[in-house]
Phi, psi and omega in degrees: 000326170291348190268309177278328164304251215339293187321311174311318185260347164302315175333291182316311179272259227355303196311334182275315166317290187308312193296323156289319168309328179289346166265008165221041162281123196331140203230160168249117175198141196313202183280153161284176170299327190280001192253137188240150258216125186221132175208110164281154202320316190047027190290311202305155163210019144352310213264355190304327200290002180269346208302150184249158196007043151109339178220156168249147163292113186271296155221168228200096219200090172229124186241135194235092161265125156265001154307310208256340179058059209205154184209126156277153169230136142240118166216156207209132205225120160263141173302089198269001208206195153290304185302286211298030174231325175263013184244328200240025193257000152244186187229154168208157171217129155256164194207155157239128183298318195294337158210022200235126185244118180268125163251077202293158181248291192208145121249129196225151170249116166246097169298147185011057154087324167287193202222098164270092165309115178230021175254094169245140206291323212285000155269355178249136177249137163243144204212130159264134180253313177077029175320358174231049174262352180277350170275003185064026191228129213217083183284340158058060165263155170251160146260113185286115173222123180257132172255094202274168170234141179093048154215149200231152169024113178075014208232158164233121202263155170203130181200128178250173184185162182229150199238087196271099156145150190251148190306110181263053173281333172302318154104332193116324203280133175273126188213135161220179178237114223224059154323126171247019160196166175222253161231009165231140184282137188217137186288302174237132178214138191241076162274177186214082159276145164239139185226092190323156196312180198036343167282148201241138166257159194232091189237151187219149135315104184205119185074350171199166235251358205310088179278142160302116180242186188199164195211159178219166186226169188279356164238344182212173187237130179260142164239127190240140171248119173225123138237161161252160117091069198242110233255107146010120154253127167291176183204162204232147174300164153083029206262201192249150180330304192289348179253131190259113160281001196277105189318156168188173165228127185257140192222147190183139177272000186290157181265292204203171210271004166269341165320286140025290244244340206262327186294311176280348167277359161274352173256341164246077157271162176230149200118354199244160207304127172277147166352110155350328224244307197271346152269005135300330222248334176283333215266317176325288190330293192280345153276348178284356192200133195237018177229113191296328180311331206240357163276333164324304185241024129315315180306295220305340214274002184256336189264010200224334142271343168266358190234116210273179158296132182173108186239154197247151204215334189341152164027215195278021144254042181278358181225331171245123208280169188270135179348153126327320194285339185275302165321304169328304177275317169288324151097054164172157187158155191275207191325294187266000130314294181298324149319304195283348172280314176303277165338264207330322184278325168300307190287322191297344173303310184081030157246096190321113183222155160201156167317140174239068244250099213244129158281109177252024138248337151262033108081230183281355184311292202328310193299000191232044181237165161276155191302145171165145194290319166347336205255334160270133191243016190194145161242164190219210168192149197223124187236149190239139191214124181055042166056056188203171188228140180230136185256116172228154181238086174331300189286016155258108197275184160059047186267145186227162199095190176298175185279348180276338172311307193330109180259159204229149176280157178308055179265330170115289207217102180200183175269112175274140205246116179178134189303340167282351196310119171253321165236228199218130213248129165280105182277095144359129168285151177274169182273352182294051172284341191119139175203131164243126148229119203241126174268087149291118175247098208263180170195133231242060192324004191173161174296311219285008189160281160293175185184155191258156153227120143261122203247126154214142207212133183235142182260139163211159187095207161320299180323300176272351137332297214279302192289347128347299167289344181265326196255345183274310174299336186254188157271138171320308165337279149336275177299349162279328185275286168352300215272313189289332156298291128038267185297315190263041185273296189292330203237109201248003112288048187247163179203156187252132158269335136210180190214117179225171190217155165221126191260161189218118199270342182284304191280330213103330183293153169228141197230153176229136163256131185223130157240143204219131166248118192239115163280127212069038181268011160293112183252118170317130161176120189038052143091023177244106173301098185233160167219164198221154192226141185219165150295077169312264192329316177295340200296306182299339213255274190305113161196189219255167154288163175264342154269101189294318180278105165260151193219357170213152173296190198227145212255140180229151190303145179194136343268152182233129168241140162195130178242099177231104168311077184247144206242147088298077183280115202281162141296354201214147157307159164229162167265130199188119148238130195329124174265122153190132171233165173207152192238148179170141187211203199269356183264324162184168185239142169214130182260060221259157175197146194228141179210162178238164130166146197046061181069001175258076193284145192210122165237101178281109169234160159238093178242139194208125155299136181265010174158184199259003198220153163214131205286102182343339163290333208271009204283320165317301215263351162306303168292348142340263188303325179292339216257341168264016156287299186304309190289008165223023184258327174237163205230136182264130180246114197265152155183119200282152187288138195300329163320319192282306194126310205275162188272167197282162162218168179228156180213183157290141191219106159349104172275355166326311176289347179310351196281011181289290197283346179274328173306325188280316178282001187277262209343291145351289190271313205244012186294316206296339193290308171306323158308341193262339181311301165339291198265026163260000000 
């Protein structure tokens, strides 16, 4: 069915899509007059041996009239390799037809010092790709692609082109992000803004010393950037989403973050009367309940399971959101629909709520940005209820409890859209971090092998949001076959015998009970019977990055709580002594404890991350502490065959080899949290 809706609504768009491709297909006409015109030796080849797939980047060339409201490119790539004749062997420009005219100047193959002219209009094909459709987000940008032919070894693609019209959701006002290094080594890089006279340009810096120069005319100001010969930044694993190292210059006609903030109380405006159909929907809301706390979270929880993720995005509503009454009524909208329904719905409520306007992937970096509607990539809402500010994220579905549960992501930073706004607001971590607790109880009736596992693992927070979701969206099918990959990473014969849940709506908690019958779980090896016991689930949460020398941070789940319990019941006495240990660094505290007696072993941990990063100075006593983690969080329980002679032991067991199984609980445990990042 998901498959024939989307098939149904590409349907749906096409009439609109075509009707602009047939008024903006791509046109042919020379440079413009305002653009000055560069072409380099392209002699140099210093920087190839750092170049990736097969080609390097030669120039790099944008140029900006904001007047004219029109922007050039030129770039131009040589070919080094075999892989570069299959990787670089087309031209594609994306465009949005709805306010944008794509213009080519040239495309040339240039060979032994000559020019193989290849701009013929009747070989570029436009296309819609629609590339953010596994997100529910639909833009209806086209793409121009030329498939050249005839190129080989050694050959240099070189091609310009022009973008004529600016999204006019901006109003003319101009902002960009200017890099000035990349993950590939680039020969030449060329920027350019002209601006007409009386306009203030806004320039910032961030990470490199790269100066400006500017020339004037009696009507406009040029601003130019040149670099040469710009060496690959490599980037070190693992870093965190929110860190950018690539150096750039940021330009923005905003003064300061109440322009910012004055663009956008035009797009969410408020006051004017709603929909029949949605004060019926309102009016339910205040007879099923007379407690504004709990008409709150009627709203959020009908705008946040009844009107699904979907975002139709064209032209300027990649920033301006579609009425409410229209969201309301189609029963679906992204990110900043669902905001403006939810405010509307609130306020109709007699609850002050406004938009919110957030990066949830550079987070607090915006604030050390220059001001400009760019920088956000997400809306939320913020509501004030009893002199207090409550925080929601309209696109997380199935969130349950009281009003206080309601947990909110880790954003940082962000524009409350509200006629006083002057900045950007420190959004306070909530207290709602989130609990994973977990019992594993095994139980072991004999040398000879088998054993029960019982998991009862209760969620709150975040947590239980994400697995809420998981269970709504899935098949049982599906999550039994999950829970049982899981488990049988360590126990490579365990299989679930069942798997059941309790949502509890009130509170929020979500509890999962699992039972598993594992076979062998003795491992045979030089007349010795052994099994090994660990924090399985912290085992996924804590690890380490593969670049140990660090120069940049490193990203660890965050926030992670987790309280996990392993039980062992034995058949036989053991030799075993009692354990506790604790840990802590700038990064997380972990708290373990091991105690034995009537046959019984019980391994207690507490762990909890302290931020979401460890900074390249905090990175020693981090591989410290991890590293007297793999050596002391598990235990291996030994026990000889009667012919040898040796005594039973229980002993500490190296988890290094464990990366098998760590890789699967990260998947597992942190995928749903990473997802929602993704798909806004």
């Amino acid at each position: 069915m998901k498959l024939f809706f989307r098939a149904l609504l590409i349907l749906s768009l096409l009439p609109v899509s075509l009707s602009f491709a047939q008024n903006n297909k791509p046109h042919v006409e020379k440079e413009p007059a305002w653009v000055i015109i560069h072409t380099p030796a392209y002699t140099d080849t210093k920087l190839d041996q750092e170049a990736e797939g097969g080609y390097v980047d030669l120039i790099l060339d944008k140029q900006v009239s904001v007047g004219s409201q029109a922007i050039y490119h030129k770039r131009a790539f040589r070919i080094i390799s075999e892989s570069g004749v299959q990787n670089a062997s087309e031209v594609s420009v994306d465009f949005d037809p709805s306010y944008s005219q794509l213009v080519f100047h040239s495309i040339n193959i240039i060979r032994a010092g000559g020019k193989i002219n290849k701009l013929q209009l009747s070989n570029i094909k436009t296309i819609q790709q629609e590339s953010e459709l596994n997100r529910h987000l639909y833009n209806g940008s086209l793409s121009a692609v030329l498939f050249l032919e005839d190129v080989r070894k050694g050959d240099i693609i070189e091609y310009s082109y022009t973008l004529k019209g600016f999204n006019p959701v901006f109003k003319g006002k101009y902002t960009d992000m200017m890099n000035t290094s990349f993950g590939v080594p680039m020969y030449n890089l060329y920027y350019r803004i002209v601006l007409p006279k009386g306009r203030t340009l806004n320039i910032k810096n961030s990470l490199t010393q790269i100066a400006y120069t500017t020339s004037e005319t009696s009507k406009e100001t040029a601003y130019e950037w040149k670099l040469e010969k710009i060496p690959a930044l490599h980037i070190q694993d693992r870093v965190p989403a929110w860190y950018d190292p690539y150096p750039m210059v940021m330009v923005s006609e905003y003064k300061n973050w109440k322009e910012v903030n004055d663009w956008a109380l035009q797009l969410f405006s408020f006051g004017n009367k709603v929909s029949p159909a949605m004060q019926q929907k309102i009016e339910e809301i205040k007879n099923a309940d007379t407690a504004v706390d709990k008409r709150i979270l009627a709203a959020l929880r009908f705008v946040q399971d009844d009107i699904r993720y979907l975002g139709i995005e064209m032209g300027d509503r990649s920033h301006k959101p579609h009425h409410p009454d229209k969201v309301f009524a189609q029963r679906f909208g992204d990110c900043k629909d669902k905001s403006y329904l939810l405010c509307t719905m609130l306020r109709a409520l007699g609850v002050d709520a406004s938009p919110v306007l957030i990066s949830a992937t550079y987070r607090k970096t915006i604030k050390d940005w220059l001001p400009s509607p760019g920088v956000f990539d997400h809306a939320t809402v913020c509501a004030q209820y009893n002199g207090q500010n409550y925080w929601f994220d309209p696109t997380i579905s199935y969130q349950r409890g009281k009003l206080r549960d309601i947990s909110y992501p880790d954003y940082q930073y962000g524009l409350i859209i509200e006629d006083s706004t002057t900045s950007l607001t420190a959004i306070p971590p909530q207290n709602n971090k989130g609990l994973i607790d977990i019992k594993e109880e095994f139980s072991i009736p004999d040398m000879s092998g088998n054993a029960r596992l019982t998991v009862r693992t209760t969620y709150l927070g975040t947590f239980a949001d994400d697995i809420r979701e998981d269970f709504s969206s899935s098949s049982l099918f599906e999550m039994r076959k999950t829970f049982q990959t899981f488990y049988a990473g360590y126990f490579e014969k365990a299989t679930i015998d069942s798997l059941n849940y309790k949502d509890d709506e009130q509170t929020g908690k979500f509890t999962t009970l699992e039972y598993y019958t594992i076979k062998d779980v003795w491992e045979k090896e030089n007349g010795l019977k052994k099994c090994y016991f660990s924090p399985f689930v912290i085992n996924g949460v804590l690890k380490k990055p593969k670049d140990a020398t660090r120069t940049m941070p490193f990203y660890i789940t965050y926030p992670a709580r987790y309280h996990e319990e392993v039980i062992v019941n034995l058949p036989e006495d053991w030799n075993f002594s009692d354990m506790q240990e604790d840990m802590k660094c700038a990064a997380f505290t972990m708290h373990a404890e091991a105690v034995y007696g009537d046959r019984k072993l019980k391994l207690k941990y507490q762990y909890e991350s302290l931020k979401d990063h460890v900074l390249p100075s905090e990175s020693n006593a981090f591989f410290k502490e991890y590293k007297s983690f793999e050596d002391e969080m598990s235990y291996m329980l030994s026990k000889s065959d009667a012919e040898s002679g040796l005594k039973d032991t229980a002993v500490k067991k190296d988890t290094g080899s464990n990366t098998g199984f760590i890789i699967i609980a990260v998947l597992l445990i942190s995928g749903a949290i990473l997802w929602w990042t993704q798909r806004r």
